[in-house]
N, CA, C, O and CB atoms as a CASP TS submission, in Angstrom:
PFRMAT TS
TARGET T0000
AUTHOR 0000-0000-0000
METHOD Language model
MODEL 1
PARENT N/A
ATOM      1  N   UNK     1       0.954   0.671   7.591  1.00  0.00           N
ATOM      2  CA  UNK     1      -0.285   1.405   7.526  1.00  0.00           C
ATOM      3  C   UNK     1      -1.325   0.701   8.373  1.00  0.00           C
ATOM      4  O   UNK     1      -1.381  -0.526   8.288  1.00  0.00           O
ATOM      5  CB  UNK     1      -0.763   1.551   6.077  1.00  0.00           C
ATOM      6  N   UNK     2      -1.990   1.215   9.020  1.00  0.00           N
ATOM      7  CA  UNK     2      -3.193   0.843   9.673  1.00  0.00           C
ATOM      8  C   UNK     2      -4.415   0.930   9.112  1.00  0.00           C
ATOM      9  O   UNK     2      -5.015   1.975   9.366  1.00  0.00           O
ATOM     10  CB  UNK     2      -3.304   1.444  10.674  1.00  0.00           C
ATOM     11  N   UNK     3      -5.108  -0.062   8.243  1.00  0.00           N
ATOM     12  CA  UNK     3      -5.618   0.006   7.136  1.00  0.00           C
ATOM     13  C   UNK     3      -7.199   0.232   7.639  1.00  0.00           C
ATOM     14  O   UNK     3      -7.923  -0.594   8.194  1.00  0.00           O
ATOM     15  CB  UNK     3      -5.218  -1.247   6.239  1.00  0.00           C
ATOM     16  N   UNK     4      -7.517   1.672   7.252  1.00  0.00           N
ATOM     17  CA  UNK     4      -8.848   2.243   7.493  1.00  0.00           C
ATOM     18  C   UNK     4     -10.034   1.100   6.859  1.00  0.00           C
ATOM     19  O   UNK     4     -11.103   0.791   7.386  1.00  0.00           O
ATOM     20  CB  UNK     4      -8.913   3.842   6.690  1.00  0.00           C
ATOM     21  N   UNK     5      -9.490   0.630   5.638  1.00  0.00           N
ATOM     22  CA  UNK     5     -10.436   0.343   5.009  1.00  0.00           C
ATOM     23  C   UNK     5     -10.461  -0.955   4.926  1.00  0.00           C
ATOM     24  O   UNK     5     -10.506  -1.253   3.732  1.00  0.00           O
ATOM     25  CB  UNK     5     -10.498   0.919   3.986  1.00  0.00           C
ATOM     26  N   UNK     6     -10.453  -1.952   5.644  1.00  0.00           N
ATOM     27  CA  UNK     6     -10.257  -3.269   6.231  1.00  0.00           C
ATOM     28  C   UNK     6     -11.424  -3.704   6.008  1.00  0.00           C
ATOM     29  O   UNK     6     -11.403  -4.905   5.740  1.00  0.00           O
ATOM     30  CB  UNK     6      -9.833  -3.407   7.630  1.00  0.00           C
ATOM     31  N   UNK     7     -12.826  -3.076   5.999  1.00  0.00           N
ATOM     32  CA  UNK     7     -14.172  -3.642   6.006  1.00  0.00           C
ATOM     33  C   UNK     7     -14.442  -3.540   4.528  1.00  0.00           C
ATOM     34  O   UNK     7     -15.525  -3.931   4.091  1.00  0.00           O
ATOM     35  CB  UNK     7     -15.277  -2.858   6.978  1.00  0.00           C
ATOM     36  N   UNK     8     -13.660  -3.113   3.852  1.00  0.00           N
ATOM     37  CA  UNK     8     -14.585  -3.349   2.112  1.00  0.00           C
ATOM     38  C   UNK     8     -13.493  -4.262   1.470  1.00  0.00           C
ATOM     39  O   UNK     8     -13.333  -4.432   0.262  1.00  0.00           O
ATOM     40  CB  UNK     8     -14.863  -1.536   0.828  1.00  0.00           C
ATOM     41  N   UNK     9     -12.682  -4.889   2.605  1.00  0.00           N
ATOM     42  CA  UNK     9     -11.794  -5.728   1.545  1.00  0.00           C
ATOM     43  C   UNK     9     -11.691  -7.261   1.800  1.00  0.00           C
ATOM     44  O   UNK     9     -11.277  -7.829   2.811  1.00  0.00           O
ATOM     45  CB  UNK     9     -10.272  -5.181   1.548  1.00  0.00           C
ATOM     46  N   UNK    10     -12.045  -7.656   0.944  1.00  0.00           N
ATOM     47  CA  UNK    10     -12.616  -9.384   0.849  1.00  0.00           C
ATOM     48  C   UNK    10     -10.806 -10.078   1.158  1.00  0.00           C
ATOM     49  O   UNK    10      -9.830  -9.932   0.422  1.00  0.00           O
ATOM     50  CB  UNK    10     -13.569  -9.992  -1.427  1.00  0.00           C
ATOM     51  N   UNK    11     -10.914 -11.055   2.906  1.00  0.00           N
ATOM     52  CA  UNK    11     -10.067 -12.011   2.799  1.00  0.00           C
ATOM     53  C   UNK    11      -9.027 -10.811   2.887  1.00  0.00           C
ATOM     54  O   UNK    11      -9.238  -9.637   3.189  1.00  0.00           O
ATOM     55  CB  UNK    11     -10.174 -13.095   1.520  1.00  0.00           C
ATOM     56  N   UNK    12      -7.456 -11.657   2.421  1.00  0.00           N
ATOM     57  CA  UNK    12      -6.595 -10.757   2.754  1.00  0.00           C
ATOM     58  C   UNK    12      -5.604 -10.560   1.147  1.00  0.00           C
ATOM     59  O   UNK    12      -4.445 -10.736   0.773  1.00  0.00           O
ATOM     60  CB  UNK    12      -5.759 -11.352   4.232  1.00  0.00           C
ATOM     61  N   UNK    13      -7.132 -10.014   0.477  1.00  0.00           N
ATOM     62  CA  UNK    13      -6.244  -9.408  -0.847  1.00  0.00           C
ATOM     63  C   UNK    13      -5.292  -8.269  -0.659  1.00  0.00           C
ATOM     64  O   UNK    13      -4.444  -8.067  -1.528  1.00  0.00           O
ATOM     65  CB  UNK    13      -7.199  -8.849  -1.955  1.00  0.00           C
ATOM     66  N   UNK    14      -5.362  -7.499   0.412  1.00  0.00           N
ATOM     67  CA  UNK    14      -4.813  -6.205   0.378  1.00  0.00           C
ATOM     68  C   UNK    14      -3.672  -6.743   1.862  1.00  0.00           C
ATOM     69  O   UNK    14      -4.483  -7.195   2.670  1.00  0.00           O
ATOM     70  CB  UNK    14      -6.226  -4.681   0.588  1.00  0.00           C
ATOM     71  N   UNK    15      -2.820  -6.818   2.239  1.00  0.00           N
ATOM     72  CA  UNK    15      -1.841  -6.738   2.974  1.00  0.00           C
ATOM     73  C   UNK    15      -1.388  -5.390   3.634  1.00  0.00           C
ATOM     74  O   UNK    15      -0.535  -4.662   3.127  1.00  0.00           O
ATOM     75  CB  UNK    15      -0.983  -7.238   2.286  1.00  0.00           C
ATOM     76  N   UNK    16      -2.186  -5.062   5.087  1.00  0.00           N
ATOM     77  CA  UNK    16      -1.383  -3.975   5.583  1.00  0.00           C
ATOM     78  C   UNK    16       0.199  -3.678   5.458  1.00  0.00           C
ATOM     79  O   UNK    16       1.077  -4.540   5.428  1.00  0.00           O
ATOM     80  CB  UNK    16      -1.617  -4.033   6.794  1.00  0.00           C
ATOM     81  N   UNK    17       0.395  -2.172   5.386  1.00  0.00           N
ATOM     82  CA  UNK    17       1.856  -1.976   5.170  1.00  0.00           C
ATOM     83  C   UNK    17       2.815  -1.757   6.680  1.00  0.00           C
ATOM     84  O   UNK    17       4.025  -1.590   6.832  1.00  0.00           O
ATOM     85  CB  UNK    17       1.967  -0.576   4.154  1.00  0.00           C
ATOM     86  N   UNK    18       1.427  -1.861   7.894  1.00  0.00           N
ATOM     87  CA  UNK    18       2.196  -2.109   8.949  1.00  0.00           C
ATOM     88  C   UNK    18       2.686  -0.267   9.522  1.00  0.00           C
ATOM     89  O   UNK    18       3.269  -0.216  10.605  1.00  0.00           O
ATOM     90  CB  UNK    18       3.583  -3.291   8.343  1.00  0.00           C
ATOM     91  N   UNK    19       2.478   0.826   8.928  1.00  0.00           N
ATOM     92  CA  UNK    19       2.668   1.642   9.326  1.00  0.00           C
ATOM     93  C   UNK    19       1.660   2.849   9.722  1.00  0.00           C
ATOM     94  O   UNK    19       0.580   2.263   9.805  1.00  0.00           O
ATOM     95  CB  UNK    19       3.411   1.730   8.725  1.00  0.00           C
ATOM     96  N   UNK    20       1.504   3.758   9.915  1.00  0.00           N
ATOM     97  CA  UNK    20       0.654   4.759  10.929  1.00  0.00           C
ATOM     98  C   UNK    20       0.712   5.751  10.101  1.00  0.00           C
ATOM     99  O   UNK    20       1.278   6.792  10.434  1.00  0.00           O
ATOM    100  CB  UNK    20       1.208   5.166  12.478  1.00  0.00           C
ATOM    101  N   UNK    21       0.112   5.593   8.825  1.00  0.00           N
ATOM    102  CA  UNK    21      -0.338   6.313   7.590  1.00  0.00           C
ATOM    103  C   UNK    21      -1.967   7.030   7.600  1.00  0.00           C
ATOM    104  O   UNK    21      -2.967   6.390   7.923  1.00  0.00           O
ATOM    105  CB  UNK    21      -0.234   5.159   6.388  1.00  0.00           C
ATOM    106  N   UNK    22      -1.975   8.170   7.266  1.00  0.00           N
ATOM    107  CA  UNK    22      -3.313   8.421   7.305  1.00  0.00           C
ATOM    108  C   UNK    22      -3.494   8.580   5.628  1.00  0.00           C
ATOM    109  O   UNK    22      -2.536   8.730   4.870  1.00  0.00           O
ATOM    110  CB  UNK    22      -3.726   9.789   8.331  1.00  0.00           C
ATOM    111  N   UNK    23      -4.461   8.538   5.334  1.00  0.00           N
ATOM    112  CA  UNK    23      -5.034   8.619   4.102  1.00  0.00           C
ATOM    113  C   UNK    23      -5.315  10.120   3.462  1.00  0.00           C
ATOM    114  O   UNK    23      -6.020  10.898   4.104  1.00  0.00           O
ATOM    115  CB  UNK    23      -6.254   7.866   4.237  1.00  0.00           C
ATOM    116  N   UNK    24      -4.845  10.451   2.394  1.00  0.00           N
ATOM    117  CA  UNK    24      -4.875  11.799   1.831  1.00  0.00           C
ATOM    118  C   UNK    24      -5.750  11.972   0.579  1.00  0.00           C
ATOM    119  O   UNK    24      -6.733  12.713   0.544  1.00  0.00           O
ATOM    120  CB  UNK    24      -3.492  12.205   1.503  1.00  0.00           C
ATOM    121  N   UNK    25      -5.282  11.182  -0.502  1.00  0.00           N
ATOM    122  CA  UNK    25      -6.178  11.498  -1.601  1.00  0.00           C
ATOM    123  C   UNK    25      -5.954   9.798  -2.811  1.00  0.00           C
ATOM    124  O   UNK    25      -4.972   9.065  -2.928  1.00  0.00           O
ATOM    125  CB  UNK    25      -5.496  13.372  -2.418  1.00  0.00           C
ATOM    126  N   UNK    26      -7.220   9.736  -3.438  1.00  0.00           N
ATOM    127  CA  UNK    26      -6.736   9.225  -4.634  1.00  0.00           C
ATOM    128  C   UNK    26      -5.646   9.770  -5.619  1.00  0.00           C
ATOM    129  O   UNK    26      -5.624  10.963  -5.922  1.00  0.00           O
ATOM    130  CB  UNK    26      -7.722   9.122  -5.258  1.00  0.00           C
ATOM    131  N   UNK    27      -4.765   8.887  -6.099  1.00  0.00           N
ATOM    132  CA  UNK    27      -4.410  10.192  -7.757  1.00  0.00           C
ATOM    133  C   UNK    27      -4.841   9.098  -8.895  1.00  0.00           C
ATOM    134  O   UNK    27      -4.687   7.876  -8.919  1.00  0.00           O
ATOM    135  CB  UNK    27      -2.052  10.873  -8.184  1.00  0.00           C
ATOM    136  N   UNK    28      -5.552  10.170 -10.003  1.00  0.00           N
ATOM    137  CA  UNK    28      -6.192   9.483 -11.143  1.00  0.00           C
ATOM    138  C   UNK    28      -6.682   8.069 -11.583  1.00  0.00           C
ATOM    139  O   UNK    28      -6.280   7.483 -12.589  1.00  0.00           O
ATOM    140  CB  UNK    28      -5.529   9.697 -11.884  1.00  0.00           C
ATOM    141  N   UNK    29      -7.636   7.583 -10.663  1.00  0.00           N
ATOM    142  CA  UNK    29      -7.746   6.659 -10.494  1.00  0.00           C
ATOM    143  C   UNK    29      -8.665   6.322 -12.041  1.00  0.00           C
ATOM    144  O   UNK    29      -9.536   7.082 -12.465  1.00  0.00           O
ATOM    145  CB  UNK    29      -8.178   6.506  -9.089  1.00  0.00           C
ATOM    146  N   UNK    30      -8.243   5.021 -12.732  1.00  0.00           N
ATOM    147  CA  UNK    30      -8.984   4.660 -13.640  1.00  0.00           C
ATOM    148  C   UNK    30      -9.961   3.655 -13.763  1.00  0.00           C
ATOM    149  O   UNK    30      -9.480   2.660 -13.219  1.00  0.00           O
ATOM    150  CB  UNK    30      -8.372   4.534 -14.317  1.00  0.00           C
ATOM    151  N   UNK    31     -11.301   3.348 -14.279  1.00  0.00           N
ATOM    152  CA  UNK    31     -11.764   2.178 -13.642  1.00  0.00           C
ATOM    153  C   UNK    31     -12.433   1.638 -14.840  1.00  0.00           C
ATOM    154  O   UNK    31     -13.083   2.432 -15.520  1.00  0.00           O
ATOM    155  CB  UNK    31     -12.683   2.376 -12.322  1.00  0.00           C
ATOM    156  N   UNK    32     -12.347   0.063 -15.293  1.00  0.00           N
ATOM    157  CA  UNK    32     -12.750  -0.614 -16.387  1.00  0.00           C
ATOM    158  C   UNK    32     -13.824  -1.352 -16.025  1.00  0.00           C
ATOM    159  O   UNK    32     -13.731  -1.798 -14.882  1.00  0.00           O
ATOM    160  CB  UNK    32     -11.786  -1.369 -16.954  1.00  0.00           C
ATOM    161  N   UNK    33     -15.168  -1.732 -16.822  1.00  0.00           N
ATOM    162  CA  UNK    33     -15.791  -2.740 -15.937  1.00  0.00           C
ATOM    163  C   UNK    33     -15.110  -4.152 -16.689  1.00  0.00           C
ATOM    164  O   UNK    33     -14.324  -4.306 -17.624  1.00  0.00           O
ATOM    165  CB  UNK    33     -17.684  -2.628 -15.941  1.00  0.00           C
ATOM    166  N   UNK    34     -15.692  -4.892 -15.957  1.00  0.00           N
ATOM    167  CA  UNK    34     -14.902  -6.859 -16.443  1.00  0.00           C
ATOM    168  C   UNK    34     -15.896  -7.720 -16.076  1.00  0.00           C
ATOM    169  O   UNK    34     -15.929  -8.105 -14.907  1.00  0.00           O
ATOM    170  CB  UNK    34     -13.252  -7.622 -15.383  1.00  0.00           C
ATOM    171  N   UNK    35     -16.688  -8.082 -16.842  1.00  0.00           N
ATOM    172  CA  UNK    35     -17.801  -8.554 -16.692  1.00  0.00           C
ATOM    173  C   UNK    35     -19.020  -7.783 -15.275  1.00  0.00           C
ATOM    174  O   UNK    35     -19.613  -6.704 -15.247  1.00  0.00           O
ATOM    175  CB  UNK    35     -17.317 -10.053 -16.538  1.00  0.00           C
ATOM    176  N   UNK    36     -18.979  -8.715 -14.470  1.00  0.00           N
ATOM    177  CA  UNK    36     -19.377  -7.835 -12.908  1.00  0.00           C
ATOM    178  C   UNK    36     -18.402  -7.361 -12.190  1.00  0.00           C
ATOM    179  O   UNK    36     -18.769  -6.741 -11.192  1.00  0.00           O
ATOM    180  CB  UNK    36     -20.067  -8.646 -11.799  1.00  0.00           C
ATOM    181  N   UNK    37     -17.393  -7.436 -12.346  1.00  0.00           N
ATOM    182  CA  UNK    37     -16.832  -6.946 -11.732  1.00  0.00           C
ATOM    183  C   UNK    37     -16.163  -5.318 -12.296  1.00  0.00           C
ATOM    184  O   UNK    37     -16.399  -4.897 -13.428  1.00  0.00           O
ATOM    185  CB  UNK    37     -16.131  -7.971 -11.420  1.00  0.00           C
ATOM    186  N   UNK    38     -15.408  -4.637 -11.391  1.00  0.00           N
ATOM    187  CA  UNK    38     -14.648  -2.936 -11.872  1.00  0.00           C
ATOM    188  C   UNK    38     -13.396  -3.340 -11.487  1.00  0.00           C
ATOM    189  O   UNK    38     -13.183  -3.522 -10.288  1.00  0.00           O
ATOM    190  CB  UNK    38     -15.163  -1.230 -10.933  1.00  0.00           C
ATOM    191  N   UNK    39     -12.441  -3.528 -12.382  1.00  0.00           N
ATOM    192  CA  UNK    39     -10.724  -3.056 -11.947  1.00  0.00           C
ATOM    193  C   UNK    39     -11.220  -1.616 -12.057  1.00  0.00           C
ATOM    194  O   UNK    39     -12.159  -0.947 -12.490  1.00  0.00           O
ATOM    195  CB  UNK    39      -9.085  -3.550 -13.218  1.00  0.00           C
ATOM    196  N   UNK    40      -9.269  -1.460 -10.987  1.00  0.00           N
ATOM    197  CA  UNK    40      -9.155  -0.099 -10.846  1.00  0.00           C
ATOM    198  C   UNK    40      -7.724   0.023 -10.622  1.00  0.00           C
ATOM    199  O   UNK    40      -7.314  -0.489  -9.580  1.00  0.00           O
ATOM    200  CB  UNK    40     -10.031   0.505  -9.761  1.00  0.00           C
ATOM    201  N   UNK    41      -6.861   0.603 -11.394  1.00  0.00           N
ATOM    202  CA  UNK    41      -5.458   1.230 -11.654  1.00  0.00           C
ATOM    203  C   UNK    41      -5.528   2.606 -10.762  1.00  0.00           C
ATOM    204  O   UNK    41      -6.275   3.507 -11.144  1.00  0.00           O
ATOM    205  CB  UNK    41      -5.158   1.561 -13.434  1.00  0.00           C
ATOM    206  N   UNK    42      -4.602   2.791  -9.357  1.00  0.00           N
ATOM    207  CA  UNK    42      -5.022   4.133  -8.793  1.00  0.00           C
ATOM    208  C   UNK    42      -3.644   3.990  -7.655  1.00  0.00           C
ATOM    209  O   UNK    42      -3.130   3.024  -7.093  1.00  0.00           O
ATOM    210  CB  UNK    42      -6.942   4.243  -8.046  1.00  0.00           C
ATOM    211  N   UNK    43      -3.358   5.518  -7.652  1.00  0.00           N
ATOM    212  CA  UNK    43      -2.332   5.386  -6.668  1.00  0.00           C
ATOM    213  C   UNK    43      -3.003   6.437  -6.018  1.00  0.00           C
ATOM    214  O   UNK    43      -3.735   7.322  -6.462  1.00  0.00           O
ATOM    215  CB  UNK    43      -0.733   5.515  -7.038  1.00  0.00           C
ATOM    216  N   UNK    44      -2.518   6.108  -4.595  1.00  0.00           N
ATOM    217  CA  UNK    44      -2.852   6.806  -3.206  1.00  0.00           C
ATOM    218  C   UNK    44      -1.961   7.280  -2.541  1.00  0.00           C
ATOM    219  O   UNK    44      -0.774   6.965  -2.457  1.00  0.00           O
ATOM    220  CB  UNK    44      -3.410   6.095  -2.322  1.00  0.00           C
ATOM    221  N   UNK    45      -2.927   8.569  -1.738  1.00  0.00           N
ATOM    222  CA  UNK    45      -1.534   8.975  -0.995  1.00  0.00           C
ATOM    223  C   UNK    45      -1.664   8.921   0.138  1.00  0.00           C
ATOM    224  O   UNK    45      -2.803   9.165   0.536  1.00  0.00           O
ATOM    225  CB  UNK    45      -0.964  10.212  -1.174  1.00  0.00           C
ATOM    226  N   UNK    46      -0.763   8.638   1.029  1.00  0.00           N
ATOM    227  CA  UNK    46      -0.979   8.982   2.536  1.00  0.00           C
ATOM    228  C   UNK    46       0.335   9.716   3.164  1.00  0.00           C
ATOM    229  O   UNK    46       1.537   9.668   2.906  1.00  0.00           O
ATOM    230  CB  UNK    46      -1.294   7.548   3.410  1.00  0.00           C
ATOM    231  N   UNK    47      -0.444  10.397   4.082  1.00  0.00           N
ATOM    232  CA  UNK    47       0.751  10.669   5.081  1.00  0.00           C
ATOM    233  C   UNK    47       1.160  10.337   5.796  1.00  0.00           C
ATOM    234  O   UNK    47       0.364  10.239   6.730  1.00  0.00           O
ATOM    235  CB  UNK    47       0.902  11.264   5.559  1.00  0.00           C
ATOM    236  N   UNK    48       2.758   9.808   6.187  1.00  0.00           N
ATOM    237  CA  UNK    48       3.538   8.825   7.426  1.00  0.00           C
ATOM    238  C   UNK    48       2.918  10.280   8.126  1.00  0.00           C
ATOM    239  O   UNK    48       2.848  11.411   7.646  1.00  0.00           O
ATOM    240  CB  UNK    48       5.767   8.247   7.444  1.00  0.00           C
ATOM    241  N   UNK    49       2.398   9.615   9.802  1.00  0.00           N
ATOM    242  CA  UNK    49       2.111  10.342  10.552  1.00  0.00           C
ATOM    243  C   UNK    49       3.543  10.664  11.544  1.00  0.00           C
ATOM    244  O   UNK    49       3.619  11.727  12.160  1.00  0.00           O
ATOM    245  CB  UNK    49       0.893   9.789  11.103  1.00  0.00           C
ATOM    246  N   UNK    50       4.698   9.575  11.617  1.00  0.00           N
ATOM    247  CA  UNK    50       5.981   9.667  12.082  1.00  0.00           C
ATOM    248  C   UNK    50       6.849  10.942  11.356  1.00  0.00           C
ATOM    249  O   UNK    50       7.142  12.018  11.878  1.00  0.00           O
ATOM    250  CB  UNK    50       6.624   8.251  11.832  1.00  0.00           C
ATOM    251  N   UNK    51       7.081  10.594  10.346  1.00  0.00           N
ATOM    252  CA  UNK    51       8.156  11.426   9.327  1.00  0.00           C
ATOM    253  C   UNK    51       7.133  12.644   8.589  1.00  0.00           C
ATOM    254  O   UNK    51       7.749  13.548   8.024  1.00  0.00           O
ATOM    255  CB  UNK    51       8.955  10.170   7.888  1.00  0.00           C
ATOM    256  N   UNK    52       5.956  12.698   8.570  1.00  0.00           N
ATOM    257  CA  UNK    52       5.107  13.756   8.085  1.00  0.00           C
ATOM    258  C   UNK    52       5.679  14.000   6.477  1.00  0.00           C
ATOM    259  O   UNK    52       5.778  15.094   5.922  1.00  0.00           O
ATOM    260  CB  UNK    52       5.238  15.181   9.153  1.00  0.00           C
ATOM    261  N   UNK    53       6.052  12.548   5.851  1.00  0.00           N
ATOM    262  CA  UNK    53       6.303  12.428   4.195  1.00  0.00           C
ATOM    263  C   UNK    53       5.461  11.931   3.942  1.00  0.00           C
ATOM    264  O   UNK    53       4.958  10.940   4.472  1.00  0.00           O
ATOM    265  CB  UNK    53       7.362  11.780   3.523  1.00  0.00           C
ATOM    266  N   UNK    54       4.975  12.816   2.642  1.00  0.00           N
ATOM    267  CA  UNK    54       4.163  11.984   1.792  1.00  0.00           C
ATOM    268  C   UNK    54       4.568  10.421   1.393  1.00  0.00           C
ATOM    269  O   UNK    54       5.711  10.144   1.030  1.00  0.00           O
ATOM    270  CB  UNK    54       4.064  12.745   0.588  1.00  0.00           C
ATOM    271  N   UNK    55       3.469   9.389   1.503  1.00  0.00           N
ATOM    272  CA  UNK    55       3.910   7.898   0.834  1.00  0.00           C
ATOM    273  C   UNK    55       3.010   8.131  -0.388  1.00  0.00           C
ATOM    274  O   UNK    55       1.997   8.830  -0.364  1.00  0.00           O
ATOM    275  CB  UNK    55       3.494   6.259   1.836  1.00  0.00           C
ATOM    276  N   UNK    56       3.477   7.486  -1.439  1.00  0.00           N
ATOM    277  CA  UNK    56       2.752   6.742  -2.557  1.00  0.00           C
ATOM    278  C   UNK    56       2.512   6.013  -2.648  1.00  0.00           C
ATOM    279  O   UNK    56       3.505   5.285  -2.655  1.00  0.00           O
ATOM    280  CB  UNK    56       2.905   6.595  -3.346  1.00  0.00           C
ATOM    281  N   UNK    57       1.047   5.111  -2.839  1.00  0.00           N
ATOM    282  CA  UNK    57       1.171   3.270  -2.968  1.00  0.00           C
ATOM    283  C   UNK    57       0.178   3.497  -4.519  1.00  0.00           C
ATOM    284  O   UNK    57      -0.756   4.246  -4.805  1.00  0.00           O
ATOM    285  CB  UNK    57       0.098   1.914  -1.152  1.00  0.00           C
ATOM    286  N   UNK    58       0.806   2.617  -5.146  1.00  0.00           N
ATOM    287  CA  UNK    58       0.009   2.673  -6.619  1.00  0.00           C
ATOM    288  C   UNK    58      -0.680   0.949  -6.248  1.00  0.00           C
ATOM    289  O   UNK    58      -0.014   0.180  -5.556  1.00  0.00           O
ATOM    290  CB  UNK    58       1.397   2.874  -8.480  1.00  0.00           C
ATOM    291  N   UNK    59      -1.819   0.606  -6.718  1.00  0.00           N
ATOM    292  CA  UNK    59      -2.358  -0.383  -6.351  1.00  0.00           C
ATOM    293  C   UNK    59      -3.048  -0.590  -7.981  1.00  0.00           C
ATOM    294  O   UNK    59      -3.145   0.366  -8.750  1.00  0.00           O
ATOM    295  CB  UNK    59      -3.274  -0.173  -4.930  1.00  0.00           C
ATOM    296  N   UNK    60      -3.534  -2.114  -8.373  1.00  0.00           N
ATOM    297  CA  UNK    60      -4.460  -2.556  -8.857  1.00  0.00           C
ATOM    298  C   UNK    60      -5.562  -3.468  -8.816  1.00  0.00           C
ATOM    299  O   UNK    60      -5.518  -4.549  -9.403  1.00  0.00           O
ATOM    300  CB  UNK    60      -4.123  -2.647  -9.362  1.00  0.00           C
ATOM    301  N   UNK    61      -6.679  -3.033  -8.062  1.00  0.00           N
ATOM    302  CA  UNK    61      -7.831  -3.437  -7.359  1.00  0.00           C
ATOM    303  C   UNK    61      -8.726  -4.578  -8.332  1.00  0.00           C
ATOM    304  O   UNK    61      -8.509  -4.813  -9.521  1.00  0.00           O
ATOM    305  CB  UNK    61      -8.699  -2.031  -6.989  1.00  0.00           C
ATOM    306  N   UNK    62      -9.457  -5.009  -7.732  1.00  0.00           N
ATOM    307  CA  UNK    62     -10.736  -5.499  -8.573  1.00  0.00           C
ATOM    308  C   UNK    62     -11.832  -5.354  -7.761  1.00  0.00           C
ATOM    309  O   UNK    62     -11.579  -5.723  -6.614  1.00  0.00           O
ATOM    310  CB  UNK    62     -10.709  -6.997  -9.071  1.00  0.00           C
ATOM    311  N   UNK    63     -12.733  -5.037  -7.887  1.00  0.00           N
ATOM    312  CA  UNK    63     -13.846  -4.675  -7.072  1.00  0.00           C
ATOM    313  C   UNK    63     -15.032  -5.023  -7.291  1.00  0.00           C
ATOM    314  O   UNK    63     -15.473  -4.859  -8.429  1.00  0.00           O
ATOM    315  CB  UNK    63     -13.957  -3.576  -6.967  1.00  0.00           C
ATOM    316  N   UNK    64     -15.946  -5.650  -6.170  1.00  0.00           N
ATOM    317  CA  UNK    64     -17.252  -6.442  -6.924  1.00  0.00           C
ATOM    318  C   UNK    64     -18.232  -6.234  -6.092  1.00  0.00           C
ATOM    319  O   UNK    64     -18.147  -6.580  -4.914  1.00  0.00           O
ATOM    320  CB  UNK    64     -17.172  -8.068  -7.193  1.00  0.00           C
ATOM    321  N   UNK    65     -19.404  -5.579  -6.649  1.00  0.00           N
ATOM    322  CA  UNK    65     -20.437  -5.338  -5.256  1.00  0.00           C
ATOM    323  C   UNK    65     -21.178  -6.197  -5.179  1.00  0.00           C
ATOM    324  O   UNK    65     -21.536  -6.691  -6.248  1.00  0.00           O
ATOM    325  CB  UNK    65     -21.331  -4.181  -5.126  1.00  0.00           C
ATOM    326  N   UNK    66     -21.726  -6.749  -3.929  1.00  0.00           N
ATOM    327  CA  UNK    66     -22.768  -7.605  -3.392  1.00  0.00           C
ATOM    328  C   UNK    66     -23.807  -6.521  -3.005  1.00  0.00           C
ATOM    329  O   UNK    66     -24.410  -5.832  -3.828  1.00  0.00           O
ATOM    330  CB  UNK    66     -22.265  -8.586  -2.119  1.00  0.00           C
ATOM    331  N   UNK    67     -23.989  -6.429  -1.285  1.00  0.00           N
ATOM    332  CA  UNK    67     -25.018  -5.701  -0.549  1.00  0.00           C
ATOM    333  C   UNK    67     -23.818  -4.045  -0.621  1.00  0.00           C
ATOM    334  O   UNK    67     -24.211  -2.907  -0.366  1.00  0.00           O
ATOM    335  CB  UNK    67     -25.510  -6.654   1.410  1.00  0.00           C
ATOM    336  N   UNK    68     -22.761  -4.330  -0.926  1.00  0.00           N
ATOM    337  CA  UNK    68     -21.705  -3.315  -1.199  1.00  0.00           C
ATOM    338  C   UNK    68     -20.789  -3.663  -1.986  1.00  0.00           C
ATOM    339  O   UNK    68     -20.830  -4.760  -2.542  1.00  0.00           O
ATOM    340  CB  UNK    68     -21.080  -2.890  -0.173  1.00  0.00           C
ATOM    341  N   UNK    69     -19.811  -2.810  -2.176  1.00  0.00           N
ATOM    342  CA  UNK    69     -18.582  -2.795  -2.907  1.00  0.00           C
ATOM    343  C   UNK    69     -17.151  -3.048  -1.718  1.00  0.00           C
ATOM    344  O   UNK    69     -16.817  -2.595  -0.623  1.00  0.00           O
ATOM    345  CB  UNK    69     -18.561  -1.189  -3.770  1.00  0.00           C
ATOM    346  N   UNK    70     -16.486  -4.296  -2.969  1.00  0.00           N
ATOM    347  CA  UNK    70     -15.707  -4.986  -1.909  1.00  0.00           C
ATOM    348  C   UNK    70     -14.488  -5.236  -3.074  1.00  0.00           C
ATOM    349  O   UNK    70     -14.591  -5.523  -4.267  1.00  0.00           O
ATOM    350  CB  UNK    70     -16.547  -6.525  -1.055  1.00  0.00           C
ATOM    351  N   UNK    71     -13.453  -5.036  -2.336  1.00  0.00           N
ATOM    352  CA  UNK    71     -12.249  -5.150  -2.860  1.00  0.00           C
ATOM    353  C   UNK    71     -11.999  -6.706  -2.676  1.00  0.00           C
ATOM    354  O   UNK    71     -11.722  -7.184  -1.577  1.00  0.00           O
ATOM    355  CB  UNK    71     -11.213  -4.169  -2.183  1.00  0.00           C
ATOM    356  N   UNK    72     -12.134  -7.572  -4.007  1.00  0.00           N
ATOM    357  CA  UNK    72     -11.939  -9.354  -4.226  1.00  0.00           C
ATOM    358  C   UNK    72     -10.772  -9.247  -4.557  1.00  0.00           C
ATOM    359  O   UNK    72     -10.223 -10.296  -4.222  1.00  0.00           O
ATOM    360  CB  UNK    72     -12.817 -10.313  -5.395  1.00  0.00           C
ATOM    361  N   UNK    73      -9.788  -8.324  -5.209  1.00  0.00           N
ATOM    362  CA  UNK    73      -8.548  -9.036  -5.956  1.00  0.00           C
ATOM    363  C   UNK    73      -7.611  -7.556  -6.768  1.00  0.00           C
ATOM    364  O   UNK    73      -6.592  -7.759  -7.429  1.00  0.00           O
ATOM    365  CB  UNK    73      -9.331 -10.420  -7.400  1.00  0.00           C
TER
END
């Protein structure tokens, strides 16, 4: 994946998947707060732009805003 969202993510918590995915939708993303910070339980979808299959990546975020909101962990 060629990761659109490279600028809200702190350091290299998130590891590109290296493929040419475009981004489609959240699915049911849930979000807890934890002191200052928001986890978030959420799977995403994208589309391989090669094979035109849907991918699934289910992820669990932590997210903490400063001057923005930034994916720490």
């Amino acid at each position: 994946m060629i990761w659109r969202f490279a600028y809200y993510v702190s350091g290299n918590v998130i590891e590109p998947i290296g493929r040419d995915y475009l981004y489609s939708e959240l699915v049911n993303p849930i979000f807890t707060k934890d002191g200052d910070n928001v986890k978030v339980k959420v799977a995403v979808k994208f589309l391989d732009n090669q094979t035109k299959a849907t991918q699934v990546s289910q992820y669990e975020l932590v997210l903490h805003k400063d001057s923005n909101w930034k994916i720490v962990g």
